[in-house]
VODRENSE-467265 format. One record per residue (C-alpha): y negated, z negated, x. Coordinates in steps of 0.02 Angstrom, whole numbers, plus 50000, padded with zeros to 5 digits. Layout:
<pts>
YZX...
</pts>
This chain:
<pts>
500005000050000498145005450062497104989250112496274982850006497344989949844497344978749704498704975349581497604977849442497224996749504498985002349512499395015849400499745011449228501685016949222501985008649383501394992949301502344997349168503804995849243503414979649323503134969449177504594978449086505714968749218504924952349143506004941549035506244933148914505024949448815503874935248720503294929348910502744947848956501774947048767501024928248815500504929848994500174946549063498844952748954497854938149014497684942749182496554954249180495814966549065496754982449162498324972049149497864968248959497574986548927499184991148999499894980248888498924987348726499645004848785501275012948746501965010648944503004993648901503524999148730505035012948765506315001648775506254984348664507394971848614506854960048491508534950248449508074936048562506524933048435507634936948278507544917948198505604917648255504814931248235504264944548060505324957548129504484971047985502724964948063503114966048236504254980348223502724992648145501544984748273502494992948410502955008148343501005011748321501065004348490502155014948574501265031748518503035038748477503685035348638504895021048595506725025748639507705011148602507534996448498508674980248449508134972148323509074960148177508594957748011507424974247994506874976347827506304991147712504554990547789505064989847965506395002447929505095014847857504095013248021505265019848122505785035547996504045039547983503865042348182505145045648253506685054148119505965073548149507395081348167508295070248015509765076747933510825072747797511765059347895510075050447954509555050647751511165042347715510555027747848508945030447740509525028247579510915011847623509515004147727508125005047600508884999647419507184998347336506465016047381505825021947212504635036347299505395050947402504485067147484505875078347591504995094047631505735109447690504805125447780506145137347820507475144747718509335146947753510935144947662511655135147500511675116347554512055102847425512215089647566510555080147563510515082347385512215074347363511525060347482509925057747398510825057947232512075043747299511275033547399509505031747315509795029947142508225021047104507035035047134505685037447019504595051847102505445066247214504805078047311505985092647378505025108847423505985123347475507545113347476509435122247479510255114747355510965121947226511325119547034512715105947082511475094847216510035098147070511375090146943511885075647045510075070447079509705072246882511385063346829511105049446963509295045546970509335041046789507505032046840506595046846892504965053846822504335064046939505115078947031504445091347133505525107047185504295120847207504915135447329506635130147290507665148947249509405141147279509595135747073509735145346925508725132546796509555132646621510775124646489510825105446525509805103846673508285112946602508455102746455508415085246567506885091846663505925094546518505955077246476505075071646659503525067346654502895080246787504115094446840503765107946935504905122747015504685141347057503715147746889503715130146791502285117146837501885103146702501405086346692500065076646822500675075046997499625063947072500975050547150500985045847333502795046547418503745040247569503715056947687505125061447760504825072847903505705088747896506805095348038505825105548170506185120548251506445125748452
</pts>
């Protein structure tokens, strides 16, 4: 090191990687910032927050509160997190951030993790072939959906009729761009009893709701 170089004017990732190696986590969180402000702003950064266990603070700690204060934290560069006892808020958090190339398995997480979802936006932007399978998954695992969102999704009249049949709470649905479906009989006659419905040609009702986003996958 140069004479005269000062811990404090290391680079921030170096430091970083320093006070990662601190332990137990809470004693990194209590001390360091404290130091000094470059150390403090180091800490305020997303450099400590790509790898995080929490289950050492499990019986302490509001995992949901601390959980979404290092996700926004991290900037989206968290990698791995432990963590007991995460509930629907902390849960959401993480989705929200970080799920961008979710499929139908990671909705199934979704939907077991997150009983009380009652609001649901899962938008797609490029077509392909028939898929019922986050339709089916939707339809099984969140059954307490009130408002859905499904833009150019790939399901067909059989993932339409499972959503329908099992989300006997639902209100609000939203599958505009959606050419996968031939709308008639018994499902046309359910969807005219939402309160706002709207597909390719058919828009009534107000649609005004706010949803939980679920990003749609990305491509290369």
């Amino acid at each position: 090191m140069e004479e005269g170089r000062r811990w404090e004017a290391l680079n921030p990732d170096i430091l970083a990687l320093i006070f990662v190696k601190i332990k137990p986590l809470d004693e990194m969180v209590r001390c360091v910032p404290f130091v000094c402000k470059p150390w403090m702003e180091v800490l305020a950064g997303p450099y400590c927050w790509r790898d995080v266990n929490l289950l050492p603070w499990y019986e302490s700690v509001q995992a949901d509160m601390v959980v979404g204060k290092l996700v926004r934290r991290s900037s989206c560069t968290l990698q791995r997190l432990c963590v007991n006892q995460l509930g629907e808020s902390g849960f959401l958090s993480v989705v929200n951030c970080y799920c961008f190339e979710i499929t139908s398995k990671g909705l199934v997480a979704f939907g077991n993790n997150c009983k009380s979802l009652v609001h649901l936006r899962r938008n797609m932007h490029e077509g392909g072939a028939i898929d019922d399978s986050e339709a089916m998954t939707i339809a099984h695992t969140m059954p307490s959906l009130q408002r859905i969102e499904l833009r150019f999704g790939l399901f067909s009249n059989l993932g339409l009729s499972e959503i329908l049949t099992n989300c006997k709470s639902l209100t609000h649905l939203n599958i505009y761009g959606c050419w996968k479906f031939e709308l008639d009989g018994d499902l046309m006659m359910i969807c005219e009893k939402l309160v706002h419905f709207e597909s390719p040609g058919i828009d009534y009702g107000s649609d005004d709701d706010v949803y939980v986003d679920v990003p749609t996958p990305t491509s290369d």
